[in-house]
N, C-alpha and C positions, 0 to 999 in steps of 0.2 A: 688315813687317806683312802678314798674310795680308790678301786681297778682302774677309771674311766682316770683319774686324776692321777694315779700312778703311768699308767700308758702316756698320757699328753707331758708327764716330764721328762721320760725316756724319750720321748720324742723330741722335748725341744735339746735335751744334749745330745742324742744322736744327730739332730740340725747343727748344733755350735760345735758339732766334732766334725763333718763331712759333710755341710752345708747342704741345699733342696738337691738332692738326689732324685734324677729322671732318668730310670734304667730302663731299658725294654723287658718284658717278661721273663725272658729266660734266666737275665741277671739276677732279677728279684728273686728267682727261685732256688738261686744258687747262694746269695746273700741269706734267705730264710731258711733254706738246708744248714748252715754253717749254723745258724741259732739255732736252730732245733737238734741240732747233736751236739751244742754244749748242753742242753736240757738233757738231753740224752744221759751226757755225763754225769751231770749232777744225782739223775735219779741211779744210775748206776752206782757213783758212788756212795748214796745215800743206803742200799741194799745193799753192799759187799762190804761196805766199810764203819758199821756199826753207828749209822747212821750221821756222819763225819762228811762234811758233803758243802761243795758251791752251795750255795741257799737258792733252794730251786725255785724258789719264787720270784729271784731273782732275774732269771733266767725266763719263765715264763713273762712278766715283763716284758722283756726284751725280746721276745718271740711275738707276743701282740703288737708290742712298738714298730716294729719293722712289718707284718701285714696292715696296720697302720698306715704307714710309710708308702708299702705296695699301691693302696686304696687312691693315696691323694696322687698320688706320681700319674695312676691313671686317668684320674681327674683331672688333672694340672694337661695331660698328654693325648686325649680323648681315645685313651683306649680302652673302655668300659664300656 
């Protein structure tokens, strides 16, 4: 699967887990901090723990999917 086709499935299950999500900025920033320090974790774990580790691909994923998310919320909310 291409990035672009991995992102748009992470999308549509973060959709069928917590439905169009329309948050004002500050939340999205707090929703995408919380991804970004599982990422965190993973690479951390990935360096300390002999390379034993969340699949941080995984997790990137899920870090696009959600600025993703951010992107159309502002378009759906015209705050772009």
């Amino acid at each position: 699967m291409t990035f672009e086709e991995l992102v748009n499935e992470e999308r549509t299950r973060q959709d069928e887990k917590w439905g169009e999500q329309n948050h004002e900025y500050p939340i999205w920033k707090i929703i995408l901090g919380e991804e970004l320090g599982e990422m965190d974790k993973a690479f951390l774990e990935y360096q300390f723990n002999n390379g034993i580790t969340t699949p941080i691909f995984k997790e990137l994923i899920q870090c696009a999917a959600v600025i993703k998310a951010m992107y159309e919320s502002g378009m759906r909310n015209f705050w772009l």
